[in-house]
C-alpha positions as CSV (number, residue, x, y, z in Angstrom):
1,X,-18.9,-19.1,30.6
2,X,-17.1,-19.4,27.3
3,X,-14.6,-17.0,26.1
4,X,-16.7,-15.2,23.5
5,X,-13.3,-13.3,22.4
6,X,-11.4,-13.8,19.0
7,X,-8.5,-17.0,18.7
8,X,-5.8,-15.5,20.1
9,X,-3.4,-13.4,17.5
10,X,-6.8,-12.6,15.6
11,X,-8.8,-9.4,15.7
12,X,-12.4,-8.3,15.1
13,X,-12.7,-5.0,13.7
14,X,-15.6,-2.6,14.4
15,X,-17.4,-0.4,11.8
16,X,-14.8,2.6,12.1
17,X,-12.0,0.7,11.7
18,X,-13.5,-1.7,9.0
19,X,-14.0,1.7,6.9
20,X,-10.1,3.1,7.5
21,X,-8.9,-0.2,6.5
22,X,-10.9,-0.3,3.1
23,X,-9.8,3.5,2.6
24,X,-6.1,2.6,2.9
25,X,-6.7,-0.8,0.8
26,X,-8.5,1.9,-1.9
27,X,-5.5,3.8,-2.4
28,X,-2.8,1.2,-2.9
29,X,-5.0,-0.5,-5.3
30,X,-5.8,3.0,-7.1
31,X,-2.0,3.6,-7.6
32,X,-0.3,0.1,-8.5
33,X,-3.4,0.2,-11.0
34,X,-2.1,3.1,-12.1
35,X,1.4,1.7,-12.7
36,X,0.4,-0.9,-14.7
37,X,-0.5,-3.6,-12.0
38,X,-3.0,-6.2,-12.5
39,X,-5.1,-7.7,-9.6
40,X,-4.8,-11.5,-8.8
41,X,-6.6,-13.9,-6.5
42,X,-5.4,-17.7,-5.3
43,X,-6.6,-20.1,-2.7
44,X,-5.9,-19.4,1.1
45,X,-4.9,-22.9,1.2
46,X,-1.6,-24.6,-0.7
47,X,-0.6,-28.2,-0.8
48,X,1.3,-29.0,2.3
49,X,4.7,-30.0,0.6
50,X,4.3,-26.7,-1.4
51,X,4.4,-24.6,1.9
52,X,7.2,-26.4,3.3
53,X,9.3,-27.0,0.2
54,X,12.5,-24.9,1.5
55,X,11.4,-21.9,-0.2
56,X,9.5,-19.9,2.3
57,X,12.6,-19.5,4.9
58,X,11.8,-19.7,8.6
59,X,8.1,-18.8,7.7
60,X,7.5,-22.4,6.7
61,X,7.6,-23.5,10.5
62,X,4.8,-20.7,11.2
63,X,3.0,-22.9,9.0
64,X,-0.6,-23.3,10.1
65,X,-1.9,-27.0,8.9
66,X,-4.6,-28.4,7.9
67,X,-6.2,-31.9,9.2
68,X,-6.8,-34.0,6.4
69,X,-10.5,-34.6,5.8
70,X,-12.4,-37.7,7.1
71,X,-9.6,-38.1,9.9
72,X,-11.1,-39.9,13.3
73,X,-9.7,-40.4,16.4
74,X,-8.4,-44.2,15.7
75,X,-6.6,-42.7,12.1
76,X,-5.0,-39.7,14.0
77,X,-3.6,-42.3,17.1
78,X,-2.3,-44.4,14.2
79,X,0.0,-41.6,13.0
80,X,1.4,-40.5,16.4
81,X,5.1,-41.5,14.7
82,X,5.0,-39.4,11.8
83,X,2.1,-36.6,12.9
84,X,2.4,-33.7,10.5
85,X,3.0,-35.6,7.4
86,X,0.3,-38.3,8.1
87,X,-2.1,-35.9,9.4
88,X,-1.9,-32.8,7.0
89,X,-2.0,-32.5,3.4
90,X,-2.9,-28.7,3.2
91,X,-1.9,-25.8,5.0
92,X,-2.9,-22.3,5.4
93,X,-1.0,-19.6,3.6
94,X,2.2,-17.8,5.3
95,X,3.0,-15.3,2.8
96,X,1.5,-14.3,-0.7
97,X,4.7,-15.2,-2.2
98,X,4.7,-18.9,-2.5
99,X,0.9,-19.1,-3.8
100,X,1.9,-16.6,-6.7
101,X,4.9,-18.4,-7.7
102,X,2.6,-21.7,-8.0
103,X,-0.2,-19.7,-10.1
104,X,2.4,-18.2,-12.3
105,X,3.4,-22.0,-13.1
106,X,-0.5,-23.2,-13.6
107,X,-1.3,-20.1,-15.7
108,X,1.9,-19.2,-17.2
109,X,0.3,-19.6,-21.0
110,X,-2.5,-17.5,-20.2
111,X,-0.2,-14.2,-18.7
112,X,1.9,-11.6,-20.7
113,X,5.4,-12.4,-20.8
114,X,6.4,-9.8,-18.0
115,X,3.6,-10.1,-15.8
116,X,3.0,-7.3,-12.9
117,X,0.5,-8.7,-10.5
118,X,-1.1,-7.0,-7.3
119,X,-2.5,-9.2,-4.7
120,X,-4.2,-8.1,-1.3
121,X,-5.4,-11.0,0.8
122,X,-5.2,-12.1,4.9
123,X,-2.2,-14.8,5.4
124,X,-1.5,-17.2,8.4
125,X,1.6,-17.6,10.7
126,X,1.4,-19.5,14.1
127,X,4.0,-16.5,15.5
128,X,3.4,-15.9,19.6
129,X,1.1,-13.3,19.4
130,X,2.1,-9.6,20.6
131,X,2.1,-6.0,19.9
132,X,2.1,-5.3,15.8
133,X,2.6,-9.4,15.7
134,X,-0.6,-10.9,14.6
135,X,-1.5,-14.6,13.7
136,X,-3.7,-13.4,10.9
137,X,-3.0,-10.5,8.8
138,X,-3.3,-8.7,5.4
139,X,-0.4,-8.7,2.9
140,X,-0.4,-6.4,0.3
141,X,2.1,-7.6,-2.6
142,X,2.9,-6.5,-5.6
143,X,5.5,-8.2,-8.2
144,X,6.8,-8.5,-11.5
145,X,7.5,-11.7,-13.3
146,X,9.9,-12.2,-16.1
147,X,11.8,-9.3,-16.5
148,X,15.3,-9.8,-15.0
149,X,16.5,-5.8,-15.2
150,X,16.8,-3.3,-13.0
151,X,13.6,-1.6,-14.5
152,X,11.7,-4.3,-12.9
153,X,13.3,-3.2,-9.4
154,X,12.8,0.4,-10.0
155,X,9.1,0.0,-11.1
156,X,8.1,-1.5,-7.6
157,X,9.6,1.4,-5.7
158,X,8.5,3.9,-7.9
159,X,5.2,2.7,-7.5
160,X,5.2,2.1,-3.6
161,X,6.7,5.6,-3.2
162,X,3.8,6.8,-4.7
163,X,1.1,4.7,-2.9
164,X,2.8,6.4,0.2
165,X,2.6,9.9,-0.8
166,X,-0.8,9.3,-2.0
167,X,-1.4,8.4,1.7
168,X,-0.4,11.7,2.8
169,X,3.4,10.2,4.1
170,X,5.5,11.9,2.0
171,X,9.0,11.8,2.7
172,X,9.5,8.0,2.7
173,X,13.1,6.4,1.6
174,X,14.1,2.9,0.5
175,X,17.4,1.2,1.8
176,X,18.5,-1.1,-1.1
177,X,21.4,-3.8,-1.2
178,X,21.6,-7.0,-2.6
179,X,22.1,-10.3,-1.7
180,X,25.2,-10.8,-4.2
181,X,27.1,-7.9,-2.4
182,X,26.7,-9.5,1.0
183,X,27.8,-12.9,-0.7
184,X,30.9,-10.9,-1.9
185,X,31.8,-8.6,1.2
186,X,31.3,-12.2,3.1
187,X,33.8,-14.0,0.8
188,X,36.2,-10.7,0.6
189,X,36.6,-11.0,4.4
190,X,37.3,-15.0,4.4
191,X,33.9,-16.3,6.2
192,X,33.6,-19.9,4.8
193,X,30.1,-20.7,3.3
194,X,28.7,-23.1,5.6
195,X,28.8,-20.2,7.9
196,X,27.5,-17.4,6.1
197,X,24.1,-17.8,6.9
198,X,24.3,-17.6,10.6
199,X,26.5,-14.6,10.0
200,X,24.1,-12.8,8.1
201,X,21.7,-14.1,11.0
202,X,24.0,-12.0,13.3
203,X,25.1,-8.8,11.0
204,X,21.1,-8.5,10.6
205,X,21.0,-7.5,14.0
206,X,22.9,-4.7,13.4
207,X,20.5,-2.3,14.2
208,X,19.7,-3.6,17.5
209,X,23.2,-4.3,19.4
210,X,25.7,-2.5,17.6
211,X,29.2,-3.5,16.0
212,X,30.3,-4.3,18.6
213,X,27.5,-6.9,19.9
214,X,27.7,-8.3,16.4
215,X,31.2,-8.9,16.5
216,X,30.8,-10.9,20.2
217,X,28.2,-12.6,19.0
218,X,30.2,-13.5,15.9
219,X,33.2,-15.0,17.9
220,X,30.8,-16.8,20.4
221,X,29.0,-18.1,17.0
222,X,32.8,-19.3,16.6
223,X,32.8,-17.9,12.8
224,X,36.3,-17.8,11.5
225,X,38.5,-16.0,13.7
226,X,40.3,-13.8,10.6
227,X,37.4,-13.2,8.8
228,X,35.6,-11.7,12.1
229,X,38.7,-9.5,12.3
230,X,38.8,-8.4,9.0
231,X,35.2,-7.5,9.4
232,X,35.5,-5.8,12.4
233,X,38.3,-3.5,10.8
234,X,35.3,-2.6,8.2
235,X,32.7,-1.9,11.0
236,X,35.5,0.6,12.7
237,X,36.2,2.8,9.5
238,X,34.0,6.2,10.0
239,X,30.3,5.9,8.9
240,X,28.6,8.3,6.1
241,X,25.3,8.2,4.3
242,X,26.8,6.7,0.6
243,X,25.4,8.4,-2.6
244,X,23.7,6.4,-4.7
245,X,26.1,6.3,-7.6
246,X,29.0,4.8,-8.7
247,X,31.7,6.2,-6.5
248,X,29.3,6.3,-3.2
249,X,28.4,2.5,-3.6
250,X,32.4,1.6,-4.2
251,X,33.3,3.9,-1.1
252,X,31.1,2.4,1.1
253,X,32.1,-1.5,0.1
254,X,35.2,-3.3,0.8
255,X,37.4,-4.0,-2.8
256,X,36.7,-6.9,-4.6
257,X,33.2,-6.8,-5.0
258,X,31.9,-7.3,-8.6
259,X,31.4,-5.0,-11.3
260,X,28.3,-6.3,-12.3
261,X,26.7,-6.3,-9.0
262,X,27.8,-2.5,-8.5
263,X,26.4,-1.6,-12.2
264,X,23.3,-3.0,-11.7
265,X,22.3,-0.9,-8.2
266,X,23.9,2.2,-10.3
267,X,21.3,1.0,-13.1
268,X,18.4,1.3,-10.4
269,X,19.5,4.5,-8.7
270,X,19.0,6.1,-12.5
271,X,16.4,5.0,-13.2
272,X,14.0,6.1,-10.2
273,X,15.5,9.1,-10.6
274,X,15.0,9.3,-14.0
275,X,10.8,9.2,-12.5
276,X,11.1,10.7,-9.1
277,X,13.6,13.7,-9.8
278,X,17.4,14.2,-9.2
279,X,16.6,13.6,-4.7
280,X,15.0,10.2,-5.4
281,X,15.5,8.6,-1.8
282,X,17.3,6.0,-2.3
283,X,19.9,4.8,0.3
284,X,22.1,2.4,-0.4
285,X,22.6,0.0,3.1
286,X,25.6,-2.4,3.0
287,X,24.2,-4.3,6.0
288,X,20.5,-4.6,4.9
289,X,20.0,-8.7,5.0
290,X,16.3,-9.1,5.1
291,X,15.7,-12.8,6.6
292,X,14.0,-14.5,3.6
293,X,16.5,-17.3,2.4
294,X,14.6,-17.4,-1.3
295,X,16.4,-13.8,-2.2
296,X,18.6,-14.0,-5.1
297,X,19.6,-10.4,-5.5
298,X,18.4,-6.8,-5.1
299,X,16.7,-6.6,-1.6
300,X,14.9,-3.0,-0.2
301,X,12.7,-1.9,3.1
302,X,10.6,1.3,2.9
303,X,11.4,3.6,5.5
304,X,9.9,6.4,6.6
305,X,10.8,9.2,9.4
306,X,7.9,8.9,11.3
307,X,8.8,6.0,12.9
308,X,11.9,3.8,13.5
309,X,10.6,0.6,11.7
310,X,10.1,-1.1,8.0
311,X,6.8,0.3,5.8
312,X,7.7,-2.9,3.5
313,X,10.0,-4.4,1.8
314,X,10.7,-7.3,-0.5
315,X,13.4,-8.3,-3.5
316,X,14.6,-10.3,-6.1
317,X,14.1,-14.2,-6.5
318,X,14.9,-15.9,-9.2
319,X,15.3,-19.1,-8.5
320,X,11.0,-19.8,-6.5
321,X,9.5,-20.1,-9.9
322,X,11.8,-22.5,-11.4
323,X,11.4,-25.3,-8.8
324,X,8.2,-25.3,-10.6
325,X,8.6,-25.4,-14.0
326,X,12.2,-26.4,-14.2
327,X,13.5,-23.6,-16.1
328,X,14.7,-19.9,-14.6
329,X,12.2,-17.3,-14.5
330,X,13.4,-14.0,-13.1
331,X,11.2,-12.3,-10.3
332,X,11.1,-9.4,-7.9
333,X,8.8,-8.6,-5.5
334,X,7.6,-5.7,-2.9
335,X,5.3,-6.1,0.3
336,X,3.8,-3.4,1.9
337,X,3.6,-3.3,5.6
338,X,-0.9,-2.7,5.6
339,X,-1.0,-2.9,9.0
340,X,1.5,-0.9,9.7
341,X,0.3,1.3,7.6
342,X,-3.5,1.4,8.9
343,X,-2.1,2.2,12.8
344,X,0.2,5.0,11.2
345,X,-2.9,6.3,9.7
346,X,-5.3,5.9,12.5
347,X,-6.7,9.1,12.6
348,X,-7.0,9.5,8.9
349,X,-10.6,10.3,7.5
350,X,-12.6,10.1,4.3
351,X,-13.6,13.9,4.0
352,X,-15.0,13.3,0.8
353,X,-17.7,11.2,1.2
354,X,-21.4,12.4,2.6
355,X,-22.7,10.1,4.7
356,X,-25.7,11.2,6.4
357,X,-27.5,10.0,10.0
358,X,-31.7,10.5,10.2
359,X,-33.2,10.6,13.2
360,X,-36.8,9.9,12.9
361,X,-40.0,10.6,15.0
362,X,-41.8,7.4,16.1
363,X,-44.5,8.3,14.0
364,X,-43.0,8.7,10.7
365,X,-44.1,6.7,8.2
366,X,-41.4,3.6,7.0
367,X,-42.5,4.4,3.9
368,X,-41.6,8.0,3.9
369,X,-38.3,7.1,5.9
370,X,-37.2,5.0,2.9
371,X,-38.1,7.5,0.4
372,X,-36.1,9.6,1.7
373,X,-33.3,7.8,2.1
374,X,-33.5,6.2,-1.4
375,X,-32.9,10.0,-2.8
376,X,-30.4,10.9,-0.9
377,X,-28.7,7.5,-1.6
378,X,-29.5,8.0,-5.3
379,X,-27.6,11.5,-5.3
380,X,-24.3,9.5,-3.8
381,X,-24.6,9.7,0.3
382,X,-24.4,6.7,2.6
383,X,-27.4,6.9,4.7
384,X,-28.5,5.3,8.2
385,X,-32.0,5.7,9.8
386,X,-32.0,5.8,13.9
387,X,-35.2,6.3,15.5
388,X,-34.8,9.3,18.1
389,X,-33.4,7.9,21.2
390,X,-33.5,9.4,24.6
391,X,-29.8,10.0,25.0
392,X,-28.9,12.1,21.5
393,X,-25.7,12.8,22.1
394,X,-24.8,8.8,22.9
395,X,-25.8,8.3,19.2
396,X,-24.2,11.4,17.3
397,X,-21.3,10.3,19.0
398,X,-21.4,6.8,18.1
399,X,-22.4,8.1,14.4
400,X,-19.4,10.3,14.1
401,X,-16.8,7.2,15.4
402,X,-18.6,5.1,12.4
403,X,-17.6,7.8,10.2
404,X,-21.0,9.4,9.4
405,X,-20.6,13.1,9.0
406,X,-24.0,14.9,9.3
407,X,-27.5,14.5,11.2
408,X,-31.2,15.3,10.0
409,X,-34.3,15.2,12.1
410,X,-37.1,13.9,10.2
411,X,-40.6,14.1,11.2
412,X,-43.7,13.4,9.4
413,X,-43.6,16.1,6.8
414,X,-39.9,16.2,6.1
415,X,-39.0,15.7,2.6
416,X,-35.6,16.0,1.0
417,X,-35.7,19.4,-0.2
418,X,-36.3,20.5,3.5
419,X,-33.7,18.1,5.1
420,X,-31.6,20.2,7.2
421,X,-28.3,18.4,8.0
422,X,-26.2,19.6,10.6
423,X,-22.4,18.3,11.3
424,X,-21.7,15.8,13.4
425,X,-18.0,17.0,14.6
């Protein structure tokens, strides 16, 4: 018998979770509306040479393509030498990033000149499936085009901060750095650029094997053997939680980073506190990398204590947009982690709404059945009609997984005004 389960990587999703998915989607659309964001659509397909233009990192080889149309067997043996680039001339999308950088370049003249977008669609990445890994999944994105300050930086946090406590998961942090400090710290220690990026490779694994795994797997990298030193002196000095100021940035850098760089995270930290209040959670993290080659600058993860992985995260890149038009246009972008999110909110329920079960009697009329469910429908429940079963209890329960909240019998001279609903929990 044929496997009658999903592609592998891919997931169906019955009623109850369908319903806690839309209620999380809800509220992060409710509060980046709220801060000014403006919804967004584009294609789930991109041209093939868009998608694996250099700027989507090491997502561009989780690239799923797409056959060209009108391909048979004899055409598809005839490009065995050069298969992807004969064969394909779409692809699926990896990431939300790419398509809005190409619809900011088509509709450019139509858009405010600091445009803050939302956009919440599935994307595509042929990763090996596994726990939390998925081969399709929902992105939800938000990001501001043309405004190169650190307001634009500060708006995306302030706003995913709040989409977090509107979830009921207050007490979530961000870890900022940014790509120029690591560029700096990298140069201030004497690692030669053609290396740098499999040392960030390495120092992004921080977290996992410790300094002292990074700094083997730095020498058996065979990075420069004084600039390993050097940064193996700065790993040993004694750690501390940095304020997010001036002097706590400095302290927890080597010298000889610039000024600039420095001002501009100080300009951040102000201004989210300037919105949040003087504890505005802000960490700075001199080791933060995120893996995304197309970061020019600020970079940030949303945290939370909860649990000992990423909520999102996202940056500054300045230079996607301009491959397409040929001129600079600054942008920064944030991610949030939805699916993350939905299993870190899988018991959460929608106590506000009435949704209402009737059981009917065999011999009520249809017509009365739909009667009464057109009033109650009209006065703002969500209504099902069951016919009694023999097993009850085998339907309330089901009921009460799909999220339905009350029961009514109904027999043949039931009418609303003598409903009597009874809860389902």
């Amino acid at each position: 018998m044929a496997s009658v389960n999903p592609p592998r990587g891919m997931r169906d999703f019955l009623p109850a979770d369908k319903a806690r998915r839309e209620r999380v989607l809800a509220v992060i659309r409710e509060r980046y509306r709220a801060h000014g964001f403006d919804e967004i659509e584009t294609p789930v397909m991109e041209d093939y040479d868009r998608l694996h233009a250099g700027i989507g990192g090491d997502n561009e080889k989780l690239s799923f393509s797409i056959l060209k149309r009108g391909m048979d067997a004899e055409a598809i043996r005839a490009a065995a030498d050069d298969p992807v680039a004969a064969l394909a001339d779409l692809g699926l999308r990896y990431d939300l990033t790419v398509p809005l950088a190409r619809f900011y370049a088509t509709n450019r003249g139509q858009l405010p000149t600091v445009f803050r977008s939302i956009q919440i669609a599935p994307v595509w990445r042929a990763e090996r499936p596994q726990k939390g890994r998925y081969r399709q999944f929902v992105q939800c994105d938000i990001d501001i085009i043309g405004d190169a300050s650190a307001r634009a930086e500060a708006e995306l946090m302030i706003a995913s901060l709040d989409v977090l406590d509107a979830l009921g998961l207050e007490g979530g942090s961000i870890r900022i750095n940014d790509r120029r400090v690591l560029d700096a710290m990298l140069d201030v220690f004497g690692f030669a650029p053609d290396e740098r990026p499999g040392v960030l490779i390495t120092i992004d694994k921080l977290d996992k094997i410790g300094p002292s795994g990074v700094v083997a797997e730095l020498r058996d990298r065979g990075a420069t053997g004084g600039a390993v030193d050097a940064f193996a002196a700065y790993l040993d000095q004694p750690t501390r939680t940095p304020s997010f100021d001036d002097a706590g940035i400095r302290a927890a850098l080597p010298a000889g980073i610039p000024d600039e760089v420095i001002a501009h995270l100080v300009a951040l930290g102000e201004t989210v506190a300037a919105a949040r209040g003087a504890g505005a959670p802000l960490v700075f993290d001199p080791f933060l990398v995120r893996g995304m080659g197309y970061y020019t600058g600020t970079i940030f993860e949303l945290a939370h204590p909860s649990v000992d992985y990423s909520l999102g995260g996202g940056g500054r890149y300045d230079g996607m947009i301009g491959r397409f038009l040929g001129q600079q246009v600054p942008a920064v972008g944030f991610s949030i982690g939805f699916e993350r999110l939905v299993d870190l909110l899988q018991d959460a329920a929608d106590t506000a709404e009435r949704a209402v079960v009737l059981v009917n009697d065999r011999d009520v009329p249809l017509a009365q059945l739909l009667r009464l469910k057109a009033e109650l429908v009209a006065d703002g429940a969500r209504v099902r009609i069951e016919q009694r079963p023999k097993n009850m209890k085998a339907l309330l329960e089901r009921s009460a997984a799909d999220g339905y909240t009350s029961f009514a019998a109904v027999g043949t001279d039931t009418t609303v005004e003598s409903l009597e609903l009874k809860p389902l929990s």
